[in-house]
C-alpha positions in Angstrom: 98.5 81.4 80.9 100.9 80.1 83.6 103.5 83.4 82.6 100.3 85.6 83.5 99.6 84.0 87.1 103.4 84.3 87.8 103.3 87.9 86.7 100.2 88.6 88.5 101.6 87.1 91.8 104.3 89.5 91.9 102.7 92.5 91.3 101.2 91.7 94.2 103.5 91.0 96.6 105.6 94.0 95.5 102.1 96.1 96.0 101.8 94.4 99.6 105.2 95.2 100.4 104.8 99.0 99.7 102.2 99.0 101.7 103.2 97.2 104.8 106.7 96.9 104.5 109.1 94.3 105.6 108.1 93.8 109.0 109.7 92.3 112.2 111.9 89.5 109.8 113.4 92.6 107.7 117.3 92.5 107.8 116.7 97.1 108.3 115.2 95.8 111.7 117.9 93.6 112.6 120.2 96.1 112.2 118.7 99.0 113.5 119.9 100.2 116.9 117.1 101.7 118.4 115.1 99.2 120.3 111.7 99.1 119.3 109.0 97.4 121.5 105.2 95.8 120.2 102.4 94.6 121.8 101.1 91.7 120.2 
């Protein structure tokens, strides 16, 4: 049972992750060299 949760959770986070990508922590942002402003 505890193999199945594990396995469950990371399905999910690799399905969130296609989705909505990395985000403002990704090491592709850190490095890219266009600056890219947000309003939050």
């Amino acid at each position: 049972m505890h193999e199945t949760l594990s396995d469950y959770a990371q399905l999910l986070v690799c399905l969130f992750l296609l989705v909505e990508g990395a985000g403002v922590r990704s090491l592709d942002r850190l490095f890219r060299k266009e600056v890219v402003y947000t309003v939050e």
